[in-house]
C-alpha positions in Angstrom: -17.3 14.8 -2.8 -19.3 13.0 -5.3 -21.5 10.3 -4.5 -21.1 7.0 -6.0 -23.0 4.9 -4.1 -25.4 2.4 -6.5 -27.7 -0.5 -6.0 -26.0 -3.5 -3.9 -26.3 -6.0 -6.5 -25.4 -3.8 -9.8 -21.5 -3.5 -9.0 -19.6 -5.8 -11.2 -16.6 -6.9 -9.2 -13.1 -5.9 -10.1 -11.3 -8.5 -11.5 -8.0 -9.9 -9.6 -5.3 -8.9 -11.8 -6.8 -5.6 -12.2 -6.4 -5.9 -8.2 -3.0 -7.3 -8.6 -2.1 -4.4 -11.1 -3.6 -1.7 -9.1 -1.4 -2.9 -5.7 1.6 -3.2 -8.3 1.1 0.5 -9.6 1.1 1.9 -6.1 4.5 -0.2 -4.8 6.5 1.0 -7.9 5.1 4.7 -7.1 5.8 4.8 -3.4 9.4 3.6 -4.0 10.0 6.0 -6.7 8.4 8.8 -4.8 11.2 7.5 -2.3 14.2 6.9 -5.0 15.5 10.6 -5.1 16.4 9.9 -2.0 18.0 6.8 -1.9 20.0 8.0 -5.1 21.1 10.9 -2.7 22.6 8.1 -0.1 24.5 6.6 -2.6 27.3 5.4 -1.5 26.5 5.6 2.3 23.8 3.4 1.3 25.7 1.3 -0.2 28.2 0.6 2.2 25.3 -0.1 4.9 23.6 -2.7 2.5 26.9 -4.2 1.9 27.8 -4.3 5.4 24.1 -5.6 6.7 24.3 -8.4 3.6 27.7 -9.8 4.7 26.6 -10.0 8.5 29.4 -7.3 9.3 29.2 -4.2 11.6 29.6 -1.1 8.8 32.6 1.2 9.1 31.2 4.3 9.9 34.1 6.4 8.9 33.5 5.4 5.3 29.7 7.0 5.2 29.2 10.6 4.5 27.1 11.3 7.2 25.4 14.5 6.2 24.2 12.9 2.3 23.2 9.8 4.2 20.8 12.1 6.5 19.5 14.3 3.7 19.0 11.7 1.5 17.3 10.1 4.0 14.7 12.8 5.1 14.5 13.1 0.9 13.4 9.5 0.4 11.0 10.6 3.7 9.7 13.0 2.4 8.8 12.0 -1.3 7.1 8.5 0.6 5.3 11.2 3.0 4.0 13.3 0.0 2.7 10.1 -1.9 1.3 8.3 1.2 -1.4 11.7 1.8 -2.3 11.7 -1.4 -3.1 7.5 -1.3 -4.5 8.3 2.3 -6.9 11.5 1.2 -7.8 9.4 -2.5 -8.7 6.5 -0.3 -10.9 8.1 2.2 -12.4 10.8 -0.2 -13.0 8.5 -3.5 -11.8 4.8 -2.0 -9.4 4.7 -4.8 -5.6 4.5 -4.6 -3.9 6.2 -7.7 -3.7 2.7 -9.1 -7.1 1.5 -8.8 -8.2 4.7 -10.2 -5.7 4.2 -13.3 -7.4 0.9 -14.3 -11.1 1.7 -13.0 -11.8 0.3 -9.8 -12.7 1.3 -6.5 -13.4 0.3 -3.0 -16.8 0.6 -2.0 -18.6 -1.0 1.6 -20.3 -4.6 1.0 -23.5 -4.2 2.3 -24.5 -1.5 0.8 -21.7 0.3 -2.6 -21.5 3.1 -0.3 -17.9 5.2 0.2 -15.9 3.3 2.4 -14.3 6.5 4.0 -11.3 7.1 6.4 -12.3 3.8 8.7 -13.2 1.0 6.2 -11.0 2.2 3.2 -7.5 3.1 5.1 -7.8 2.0 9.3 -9.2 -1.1 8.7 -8.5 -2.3 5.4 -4.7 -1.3 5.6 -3.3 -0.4 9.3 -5.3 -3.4 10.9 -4.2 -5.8 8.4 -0.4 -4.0 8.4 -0.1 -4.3 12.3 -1.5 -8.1 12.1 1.7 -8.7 9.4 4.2 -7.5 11.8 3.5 -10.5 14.5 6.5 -12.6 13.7 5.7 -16.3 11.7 1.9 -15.3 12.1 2.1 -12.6 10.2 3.9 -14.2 7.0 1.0 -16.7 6.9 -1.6 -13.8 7.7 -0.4 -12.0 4.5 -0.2 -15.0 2.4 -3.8 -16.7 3.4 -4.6 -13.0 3.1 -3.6 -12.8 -0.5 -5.0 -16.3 -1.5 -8.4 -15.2 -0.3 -8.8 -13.1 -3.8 -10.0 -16.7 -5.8 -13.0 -17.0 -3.6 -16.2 -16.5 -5.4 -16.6 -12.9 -4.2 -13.0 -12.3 -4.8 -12.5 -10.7 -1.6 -9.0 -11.0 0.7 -9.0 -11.1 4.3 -8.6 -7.6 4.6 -11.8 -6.7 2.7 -14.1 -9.3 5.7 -12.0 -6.6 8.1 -13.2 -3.8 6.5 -17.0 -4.7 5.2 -15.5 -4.0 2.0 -15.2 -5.2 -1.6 -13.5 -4.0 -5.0 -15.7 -3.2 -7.8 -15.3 -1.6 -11.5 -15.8 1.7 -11.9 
């Protein structure tokens, strides 16, 4: 692992739409990782989302059980497979595969220091992801959350969690 760890004050912070950009990047990758499957469900899909958006109980005779399952454990899978690789980039060089696309990284505040397994994954994402669940609270946590990026050091909630900040590369 190589160090990157630089003077506290030399880091120039990451903007927020490279931010935004980089969180965009790794949505569209984990549902494509996922897609193959999905396109595997097809029409068992289908029928369920139909079902769910008109409020109805779906007619389970009409679903192909056995593409619905492997589909399924496809679209499982391929998220599985992307989320070690953002889990191991995160805790090895506190990047995701979009921050490292446009050149930013997570580093600890006090001191540019690797942020590691606890600071750039537990308690920057799971804390933050468990606090989201809470029902009504959690729609406001995410959104105050989010809104914290236009303070003046441009860090979200999640980042005063963590000890963390974003920084160019």
């Amino acid at each position: 692992m190589t160090s990157f760890s630089a003077p506290v004050n030399t880091l120039e912070l990451a903007g927020r739409g490279t931010r935004l950009g980089a969180f965009i990047i790794d949505r569209v990758l984990a549902a494509l990782c996922a897609l193959p499957g999905v396109l595997l469900m097809g029409p068992a899909f289908a029928t369920l989302m139909l079902a769910a958006s008109r409020g109805e109980q779906p007619n389970l005779e009409e679903i192909n059980a056995a593409s619905f399952f492997l589909g399924a454990a496809v679209a499982g899978l391929g998220w599985l497979v992307q989320f070690g690789v953002q889990l191991w980039m995160l805790t090895t060089r506190g990047q995701s595969i979009g921050k490292r696309l446009l050149n930013i990284r997570i580093v600890l505040f006090q001191d540019n220091a690797p942020p590691g397994f606890l600071h750039a994954w537990l308690l920057r994402n799971f804390v933050p992801g468990i606090i989201s669940l809470v029902p009504y609270l959690g729609f406001i946590f995410v959104l105050v959350d989010a809104l914290f990026i236009f303070s003046e050091q441009r860090r979200c909630i999640h980042d005063h969690i963590a000890g963390t900040k974003v920084v160019k590369v």
